[in-house]
C-alpha positions as CSV (number, residue, x, y, z in Angstrom):
1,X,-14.3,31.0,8.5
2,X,-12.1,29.0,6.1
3,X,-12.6,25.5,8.1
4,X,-14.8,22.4,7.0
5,X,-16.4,20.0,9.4
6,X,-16.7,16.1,9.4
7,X,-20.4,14.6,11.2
8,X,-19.9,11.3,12.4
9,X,-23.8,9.7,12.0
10,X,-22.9,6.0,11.2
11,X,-23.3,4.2,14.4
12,X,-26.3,2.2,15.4
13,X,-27.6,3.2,18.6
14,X,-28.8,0.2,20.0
15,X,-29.6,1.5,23.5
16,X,-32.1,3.3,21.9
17,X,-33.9,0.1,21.0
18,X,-35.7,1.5,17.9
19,X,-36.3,0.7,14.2
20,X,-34.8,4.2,13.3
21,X,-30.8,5.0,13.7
22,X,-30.1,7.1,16.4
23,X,-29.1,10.1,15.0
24,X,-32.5,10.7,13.1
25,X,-34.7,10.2,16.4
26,X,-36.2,13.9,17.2
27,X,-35.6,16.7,19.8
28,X,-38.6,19.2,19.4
29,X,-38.9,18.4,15.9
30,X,-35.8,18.5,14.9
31,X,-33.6,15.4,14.0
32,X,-30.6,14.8,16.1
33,X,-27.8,15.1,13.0
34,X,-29.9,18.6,12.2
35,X,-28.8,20.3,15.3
36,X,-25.5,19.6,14.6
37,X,-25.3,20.4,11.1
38,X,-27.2,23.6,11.6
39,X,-25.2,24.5,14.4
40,X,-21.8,24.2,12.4
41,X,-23.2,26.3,9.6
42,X,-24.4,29.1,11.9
43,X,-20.9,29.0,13.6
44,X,-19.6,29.6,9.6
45,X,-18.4,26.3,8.3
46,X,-18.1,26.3,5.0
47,X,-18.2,22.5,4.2
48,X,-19.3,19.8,6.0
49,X,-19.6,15.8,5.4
50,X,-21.5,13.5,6.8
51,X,-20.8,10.7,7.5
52,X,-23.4,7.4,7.5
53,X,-23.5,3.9,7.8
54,X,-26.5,2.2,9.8
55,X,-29.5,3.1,8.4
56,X,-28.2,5.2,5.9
57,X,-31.7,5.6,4.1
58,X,-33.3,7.0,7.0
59,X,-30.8,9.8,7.1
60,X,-29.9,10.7,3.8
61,X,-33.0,12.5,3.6
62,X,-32.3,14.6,6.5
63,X,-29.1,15.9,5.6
64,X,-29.0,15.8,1.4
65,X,-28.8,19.2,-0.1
66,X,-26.7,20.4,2.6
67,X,-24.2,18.4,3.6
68,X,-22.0,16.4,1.2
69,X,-22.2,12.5,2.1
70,X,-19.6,9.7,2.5
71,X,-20.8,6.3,3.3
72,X,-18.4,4.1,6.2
73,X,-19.2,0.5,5.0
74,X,-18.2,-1.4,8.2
75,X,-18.4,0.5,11.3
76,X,-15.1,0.1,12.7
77,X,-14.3,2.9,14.7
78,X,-14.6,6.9,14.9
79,X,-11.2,7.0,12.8
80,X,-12.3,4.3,10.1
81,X,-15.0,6.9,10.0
82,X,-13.1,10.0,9.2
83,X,-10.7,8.3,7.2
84,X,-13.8,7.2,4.7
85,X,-13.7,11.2,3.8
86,X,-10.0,11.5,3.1
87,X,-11.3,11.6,-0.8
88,X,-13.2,14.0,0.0
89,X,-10.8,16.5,1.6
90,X,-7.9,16.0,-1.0
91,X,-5.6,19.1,-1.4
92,X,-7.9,20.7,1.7
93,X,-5.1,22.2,3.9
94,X,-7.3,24.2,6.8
95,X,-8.8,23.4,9.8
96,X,-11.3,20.5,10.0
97,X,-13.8,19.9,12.8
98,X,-14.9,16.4,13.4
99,X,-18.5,16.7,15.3
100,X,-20.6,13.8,16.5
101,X,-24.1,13.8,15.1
102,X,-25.9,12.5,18.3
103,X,-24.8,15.3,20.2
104,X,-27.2,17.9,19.8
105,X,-26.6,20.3,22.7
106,X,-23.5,21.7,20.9
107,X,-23.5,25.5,19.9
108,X,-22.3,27.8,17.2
109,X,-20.5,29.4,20.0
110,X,-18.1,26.4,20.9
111,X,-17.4,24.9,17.9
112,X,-16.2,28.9,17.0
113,X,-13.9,28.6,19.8
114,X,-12.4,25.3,18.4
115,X,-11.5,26.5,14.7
116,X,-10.1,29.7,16.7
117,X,-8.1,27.8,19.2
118,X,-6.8,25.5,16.0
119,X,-6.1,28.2,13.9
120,X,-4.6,30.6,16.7
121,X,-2.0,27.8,18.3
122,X,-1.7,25.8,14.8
123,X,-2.1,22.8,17.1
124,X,-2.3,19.8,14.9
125,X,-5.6,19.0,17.3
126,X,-7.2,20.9,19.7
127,X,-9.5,18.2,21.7
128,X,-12.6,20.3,23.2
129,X,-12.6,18.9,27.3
130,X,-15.1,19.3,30.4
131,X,-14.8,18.4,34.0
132,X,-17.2,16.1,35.1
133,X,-18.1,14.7,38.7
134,X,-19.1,11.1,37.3
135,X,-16.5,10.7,34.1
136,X,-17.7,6.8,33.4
137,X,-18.3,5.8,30.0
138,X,-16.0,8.6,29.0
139,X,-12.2,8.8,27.3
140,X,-9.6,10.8,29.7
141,X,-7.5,13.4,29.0
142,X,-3.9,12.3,29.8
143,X,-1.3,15.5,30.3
144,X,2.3,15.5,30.9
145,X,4.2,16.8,33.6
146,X,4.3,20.0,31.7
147,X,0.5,20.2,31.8
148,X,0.6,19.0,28.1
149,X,-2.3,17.0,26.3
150,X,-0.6,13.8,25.5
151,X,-2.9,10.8,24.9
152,X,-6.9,9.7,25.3
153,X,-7.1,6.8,27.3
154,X,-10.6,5.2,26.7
155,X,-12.9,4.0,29.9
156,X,-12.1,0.6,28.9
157,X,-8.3,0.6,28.3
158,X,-7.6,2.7,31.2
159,X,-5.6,1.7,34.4
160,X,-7.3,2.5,37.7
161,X,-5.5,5.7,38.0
162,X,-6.0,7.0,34.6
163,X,-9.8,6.2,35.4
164,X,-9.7,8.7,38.6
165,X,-9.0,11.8,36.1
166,X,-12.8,14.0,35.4
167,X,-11.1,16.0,32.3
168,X,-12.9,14.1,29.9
169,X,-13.0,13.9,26.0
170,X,-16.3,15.6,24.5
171,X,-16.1,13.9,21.6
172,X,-15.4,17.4,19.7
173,X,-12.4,18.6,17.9
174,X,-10.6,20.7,15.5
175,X,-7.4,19.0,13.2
176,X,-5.0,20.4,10.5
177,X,-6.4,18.6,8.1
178,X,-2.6,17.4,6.4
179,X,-1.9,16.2,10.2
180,X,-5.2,14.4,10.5
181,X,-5.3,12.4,7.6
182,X,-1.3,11.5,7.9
183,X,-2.1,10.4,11.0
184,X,-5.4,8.1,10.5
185,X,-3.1,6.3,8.1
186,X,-1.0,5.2,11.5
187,X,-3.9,4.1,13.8
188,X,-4.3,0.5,15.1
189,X,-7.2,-2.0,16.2
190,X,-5.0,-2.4,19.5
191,X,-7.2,-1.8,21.8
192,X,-10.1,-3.2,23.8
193,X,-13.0,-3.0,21.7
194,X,-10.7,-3.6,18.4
195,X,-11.3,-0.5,17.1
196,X,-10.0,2.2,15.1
197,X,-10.0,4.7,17.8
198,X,-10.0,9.1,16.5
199,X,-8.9,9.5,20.0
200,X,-4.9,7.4,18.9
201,X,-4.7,10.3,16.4
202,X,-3.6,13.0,19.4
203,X,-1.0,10.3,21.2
204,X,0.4,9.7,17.0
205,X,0.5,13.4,16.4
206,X,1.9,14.5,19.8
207,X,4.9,11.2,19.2
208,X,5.1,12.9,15.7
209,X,6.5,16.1,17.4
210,X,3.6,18.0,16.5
211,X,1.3,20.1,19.1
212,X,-1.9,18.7,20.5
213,X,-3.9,21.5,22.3
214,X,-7.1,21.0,24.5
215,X,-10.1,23.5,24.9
216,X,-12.0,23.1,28.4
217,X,-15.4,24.6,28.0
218,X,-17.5,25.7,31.0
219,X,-20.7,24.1,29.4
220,X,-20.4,20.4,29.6
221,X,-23.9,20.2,29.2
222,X,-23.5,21.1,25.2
223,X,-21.4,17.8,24.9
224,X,-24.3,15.3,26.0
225,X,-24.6,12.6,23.9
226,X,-27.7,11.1,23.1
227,X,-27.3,7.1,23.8
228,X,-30.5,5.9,25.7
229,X,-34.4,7.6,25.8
230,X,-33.1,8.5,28.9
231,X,-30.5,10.9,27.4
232,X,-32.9,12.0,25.1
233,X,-35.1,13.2,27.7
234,X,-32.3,14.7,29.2
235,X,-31.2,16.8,26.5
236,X,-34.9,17.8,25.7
237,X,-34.9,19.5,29.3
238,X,-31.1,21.2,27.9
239,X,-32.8,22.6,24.9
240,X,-35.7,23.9,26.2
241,X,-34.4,25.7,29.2
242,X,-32.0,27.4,26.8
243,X,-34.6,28.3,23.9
244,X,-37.5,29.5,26.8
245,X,-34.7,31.5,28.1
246,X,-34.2,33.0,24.8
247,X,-37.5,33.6,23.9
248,X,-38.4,35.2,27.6
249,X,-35.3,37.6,27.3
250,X,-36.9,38.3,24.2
251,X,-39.8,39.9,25.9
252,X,-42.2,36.6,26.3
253,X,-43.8,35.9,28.9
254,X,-44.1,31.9,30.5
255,X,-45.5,31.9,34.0
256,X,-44.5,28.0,34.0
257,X,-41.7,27.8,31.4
258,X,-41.5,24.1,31.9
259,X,-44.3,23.3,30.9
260,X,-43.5,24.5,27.5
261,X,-42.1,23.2,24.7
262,X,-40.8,25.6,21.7
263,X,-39.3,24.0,19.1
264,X,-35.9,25.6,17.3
265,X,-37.8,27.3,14.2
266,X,-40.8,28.8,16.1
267,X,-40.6,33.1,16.0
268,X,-42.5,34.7,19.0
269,X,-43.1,38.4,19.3
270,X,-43.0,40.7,22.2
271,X,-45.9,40.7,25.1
272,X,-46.7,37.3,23.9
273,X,-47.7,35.2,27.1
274,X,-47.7,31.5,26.9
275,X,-49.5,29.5,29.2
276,X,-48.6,25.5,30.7
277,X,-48.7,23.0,28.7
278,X,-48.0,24.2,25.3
279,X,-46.2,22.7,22.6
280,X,-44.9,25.7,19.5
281,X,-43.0,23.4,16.6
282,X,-42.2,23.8,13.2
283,X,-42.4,27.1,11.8
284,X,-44.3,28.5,14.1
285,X,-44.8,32.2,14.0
286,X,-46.5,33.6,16.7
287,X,-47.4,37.5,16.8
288,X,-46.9,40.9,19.1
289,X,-49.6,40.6,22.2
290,X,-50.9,37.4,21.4
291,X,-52.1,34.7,24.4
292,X,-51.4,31.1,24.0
293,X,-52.7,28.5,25.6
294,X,-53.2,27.2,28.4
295,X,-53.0,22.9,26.7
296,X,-52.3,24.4,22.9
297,X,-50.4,22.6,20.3
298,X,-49.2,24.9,17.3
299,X,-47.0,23.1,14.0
300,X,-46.5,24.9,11.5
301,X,-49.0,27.6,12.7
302,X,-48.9,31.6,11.6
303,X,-50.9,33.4,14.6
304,X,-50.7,37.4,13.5
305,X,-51.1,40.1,16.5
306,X,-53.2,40.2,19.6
307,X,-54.7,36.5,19.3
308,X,-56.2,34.3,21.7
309,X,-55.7,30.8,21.0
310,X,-56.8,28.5,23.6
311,X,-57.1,25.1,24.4
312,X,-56.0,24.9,20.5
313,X,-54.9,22.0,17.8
314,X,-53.4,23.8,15.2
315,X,-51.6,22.2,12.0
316,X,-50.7,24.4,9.2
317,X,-53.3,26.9,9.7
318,X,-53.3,30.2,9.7
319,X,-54.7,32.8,12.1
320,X,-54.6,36.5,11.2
321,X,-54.9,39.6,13.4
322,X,-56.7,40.0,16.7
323,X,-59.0,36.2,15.8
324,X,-60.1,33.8,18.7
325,X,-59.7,30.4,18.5
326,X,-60.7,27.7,21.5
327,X,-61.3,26.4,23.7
328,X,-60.9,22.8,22.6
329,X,-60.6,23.6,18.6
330,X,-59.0,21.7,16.3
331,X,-57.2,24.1,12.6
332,X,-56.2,21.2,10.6
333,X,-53.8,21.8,7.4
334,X,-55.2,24.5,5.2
335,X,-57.3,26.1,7.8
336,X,-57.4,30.2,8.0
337,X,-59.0,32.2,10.2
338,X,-59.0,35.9,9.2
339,X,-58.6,38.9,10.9
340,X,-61.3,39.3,13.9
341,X,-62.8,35.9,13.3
342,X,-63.5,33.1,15.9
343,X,-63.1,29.5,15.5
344,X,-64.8,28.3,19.2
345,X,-65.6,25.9,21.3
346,X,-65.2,22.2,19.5
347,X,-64.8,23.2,16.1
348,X,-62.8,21.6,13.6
349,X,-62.4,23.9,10.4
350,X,-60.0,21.8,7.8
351,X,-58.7,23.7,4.3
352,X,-61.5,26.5,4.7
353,X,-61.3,30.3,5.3
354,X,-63.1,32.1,8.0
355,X,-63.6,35.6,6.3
356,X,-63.4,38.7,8.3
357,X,-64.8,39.1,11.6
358,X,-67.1,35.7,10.8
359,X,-67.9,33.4,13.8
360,X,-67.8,29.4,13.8
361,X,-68.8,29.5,17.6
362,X,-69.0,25.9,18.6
363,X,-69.5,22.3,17.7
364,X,-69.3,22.8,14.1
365,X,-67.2,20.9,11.2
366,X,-66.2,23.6,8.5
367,X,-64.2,21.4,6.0
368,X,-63.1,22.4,1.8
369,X,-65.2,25.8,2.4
370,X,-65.1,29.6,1.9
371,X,-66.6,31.6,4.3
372,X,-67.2,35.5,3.6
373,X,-66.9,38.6,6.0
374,X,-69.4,38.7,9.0
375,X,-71.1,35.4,8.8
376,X,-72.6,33.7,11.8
377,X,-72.3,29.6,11.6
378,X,-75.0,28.3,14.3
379,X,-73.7,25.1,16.7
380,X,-73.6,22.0,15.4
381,X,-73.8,23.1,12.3
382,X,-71.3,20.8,9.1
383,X,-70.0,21.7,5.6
384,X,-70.8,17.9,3.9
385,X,-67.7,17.9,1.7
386,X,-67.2,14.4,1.1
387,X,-69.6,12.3,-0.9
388,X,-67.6,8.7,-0.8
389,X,-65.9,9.3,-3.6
390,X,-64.6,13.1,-3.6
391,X,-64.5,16.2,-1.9
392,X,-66.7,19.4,-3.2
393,X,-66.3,23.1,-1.9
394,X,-69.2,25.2,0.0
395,X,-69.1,28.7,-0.6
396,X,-70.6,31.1,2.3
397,X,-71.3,34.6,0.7
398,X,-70.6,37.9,2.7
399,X,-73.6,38.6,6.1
400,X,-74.9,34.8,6.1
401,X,-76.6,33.7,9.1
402,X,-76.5,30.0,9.4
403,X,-79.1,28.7,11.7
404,X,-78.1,25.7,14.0
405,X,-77.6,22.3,13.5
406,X,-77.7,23.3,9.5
407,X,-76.0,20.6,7.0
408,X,-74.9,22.3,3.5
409,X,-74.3,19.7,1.6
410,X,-71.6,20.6,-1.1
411,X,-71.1,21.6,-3.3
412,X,-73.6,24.5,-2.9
413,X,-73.1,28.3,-2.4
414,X,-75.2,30.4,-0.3
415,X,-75.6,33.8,-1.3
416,X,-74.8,37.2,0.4
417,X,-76.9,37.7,3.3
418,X,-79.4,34.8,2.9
419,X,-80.7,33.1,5.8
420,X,-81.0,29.5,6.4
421,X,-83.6,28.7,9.3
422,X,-82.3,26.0,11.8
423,X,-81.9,22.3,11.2
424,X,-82.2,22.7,7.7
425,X,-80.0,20.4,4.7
426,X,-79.2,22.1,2.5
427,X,-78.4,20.6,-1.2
428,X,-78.9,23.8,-3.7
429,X,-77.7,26.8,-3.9
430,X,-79.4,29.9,-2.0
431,X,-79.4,33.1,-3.4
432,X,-79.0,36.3,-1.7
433,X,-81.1,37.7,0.6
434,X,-83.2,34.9,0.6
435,X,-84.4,32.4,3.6
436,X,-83.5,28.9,2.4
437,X,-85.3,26.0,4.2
438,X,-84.2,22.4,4.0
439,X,-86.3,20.6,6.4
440,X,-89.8,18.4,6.8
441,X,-92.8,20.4,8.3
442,X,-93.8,19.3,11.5
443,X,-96.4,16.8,11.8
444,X,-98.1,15.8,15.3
445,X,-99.9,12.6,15.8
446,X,-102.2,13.0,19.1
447,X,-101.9,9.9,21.8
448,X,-99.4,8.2,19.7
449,X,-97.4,6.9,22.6
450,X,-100.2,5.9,24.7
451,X,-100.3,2.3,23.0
452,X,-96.5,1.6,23.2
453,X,-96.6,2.6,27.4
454,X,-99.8,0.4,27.8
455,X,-98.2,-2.3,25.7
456,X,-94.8,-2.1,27.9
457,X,-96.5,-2.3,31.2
458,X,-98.7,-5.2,30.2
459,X,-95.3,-7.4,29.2
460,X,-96.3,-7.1,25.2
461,X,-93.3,-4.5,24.6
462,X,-89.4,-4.8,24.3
């Protein structure tokens, strides 16, 4: 593409009311900045700068590695902002965008269209533009008789008849980079907020002689900024309609798409359905035929092909070919269900694998364990992994039948196709083909509760 791009991620945010700066709060996972800066790479930027100021710390870890970073000291203004990087873009002469990082809407589509309009008109700017029915809050676009872009008049330097204009600045553009930084050099604090205004830049370059262009887009919507919770929300509704959209053109299936929530990263196959009140983040890979949901939350979650996962937590896990998981079970980091096996009915299953076609059917805790192919684990039935001090691994051997309400307390092995009878403990190993028994004999003591329901009725008992 041959242009670079400038993120503007200093300001504070303090409609937002929070600890963190604005621009690293989250939209389906995904930091604010992170939509932006990924978008301008898809759209082929080759460089791009961020810029940061409050709360710098918070955000140099989202955008190290792949953004070079300049630091604006005092946070005076969008063009005090872009002038911090004039180091950085010494002997550039190309296009440069300047983007704002709490404006996550934007797509690799528009900002194309901006480096193409730049590059086509060799405008000195080209100020991206959208009509809007309630313009308050936002800079006009002031044209000439000619029709001509020829200032920005901010909402709080405007006349009253400036203010009645709806072509509005997005926020987005696309400079010559020589013309740009010429003309930060020239802006003034004259204004009503004492600023260093980006905006004076089009009104210097335009008195300069040179030609200032504007780009209305159809798709206002891509130009929200994020400001409030409020506008958060907002833009959360944006992004999911358009990524559900996506994914249901794909061949998915959503009888009540808003109702779910799909993250940016997550990959879903064909003749997947997904039911309400879902949540896919991460890197969610989902596979061909599989049903999710309904109330399932994946992060991070590989499900293969023709899965049911219902009524699922599942962090980090990973569930292979045609398993069952749910309802109401929790995969916690490090969890694997292989192909045909079932995780049901309140069972948590944490760093363990469930071999081959094994069942965990309900209320069980399988925790730092391998389980082999075709083992049954009876209800309410718990790998001890943790002694107080550190974790130990169970091993589950190949045709096992666990009786119910077993504990194994690790770290034990039980061998292949050994059976352990019902309400047993379990605290050495079990070798195959063997019954292991971990529990006292039974013991009855005739009339014993006869004296305890005479003393109660006679007033002796508590």
């Amino acid at each position: 593409m041959g242009a670079s791009a400038i993120i503007l991620a200093a300001g504070m945010g303090t409609r937002m009311n929070s600890k963190k700066p604005k621009v690293a709060h989250e939209l389906l996972g995904k930091p604010l900045v992170r939509w932006v800066v990924d978008a301008a790479r898809a759209a082929g930027v080759d460089e791009v700068v961020t810029v940061l100021g409050h709360g710098r710390e918070q955000v140099i870890p989202l955008v190290e590695g792949d953004t070079a970073i300049v630091f604006q000291e005092q946070l005076r203004g969008t063009a005090d902002a872009v002038l911090a990087c004039k180091e950085a873009f010494a002997g550039f002469d190309g296009p440069v965008l300047v983007l704002s990082g709490d404006c996550p809407l934007i797509t690799p589509r528009t900002i194309g269209e901006l480096v193409e309009e730049q590059t086509h008109s060799k405008a000195a700017a080209v100020v991206l533009t959208m009509e809007l029915e309630d313009p308050s809050g936002y800079g006009r676009i002031i044209r000439d008789s000619a029709g001509e872009v020829e200032r920005i008049v901010e909402q709080k330097d405007g006349s009253a008849e400036e203010l009645a204009i709806t072509e509005c600045n997005s926020g987005f553009y696309c400079f010559d980079a020589q013309a740009l930084f010429a003309a930060l050099e020239q802006v003034s604090t004259d204004n009503a907020q004492g600023e260093f205004y980006l905006t004076d830049v089009l009104g210097i370059c335009r008195a300069a002689g040179q030609r200032v262009s504007a780009l209305p887009t159809a798709h206002p919507e891509e130009c929200l900024g994020i400001n409030s919770r409020v506008q958060l929300a907002q833009a959360a509704r944006h992004l999911q309609k358009r990524i559900n959209r996506g994914h249901m053109d794909a061949g998915v299936t959503m009888l009540d798409p808003e109702t779910v929530w799909i993250g940016p990263g997550v990959a879903i196959g064909r003749d997947v359905e997904i039911l309400p009140q879902c949540f896919l983040y991460g890197k969610t890979a989902v596979g061909e035929g599989s049903l999710i949901g309904p109330n399932t939350r994946l992060t991070d979650t590989v499900v293969g092909v023709g899965c049911t996962v219902d009524e699922t937590i599942a962090l980090e896990a990973r569930i292979d070919d045609y398993a069952t998981c749910g309802p109401r079970a929790y995969l916690r980091p490090g969890a694997h269900l292989c192909e045909k096996a079932k995780a049901g009915t309140h069972v948590e299953i944490k760093k363990a694998t469930v071999g081959i076609g094994s069942k965990v059917p309900h209320l069980s805790y399988i925790g730092d364990a391998t389980i082999g192919d075709g083992v049954n684990i009876g209800a309410g039935s718990i790998t001890c992994n943790y002694d107080g001090k550190a974790k130990h691994h169970t091993v589950i051997e190949d045709g096992v039948f666990v009786g119910s309400d077993t504990m194994l307390v690790a770290p034990v092995t039980i061998g292949e196709h050994a059976l352990i009878g019902a309400g047993s403990v379990i605290t050495e190993d079990v070798s195959a083909h063997a019954l292991g028994l971990g529990r006292a004999r039974q013991t009855e003591i005739k009339d014993y509760t006869l004296p305890r329901q005479d003393a109660c009725r006679d007033g002796h008992g508590e």
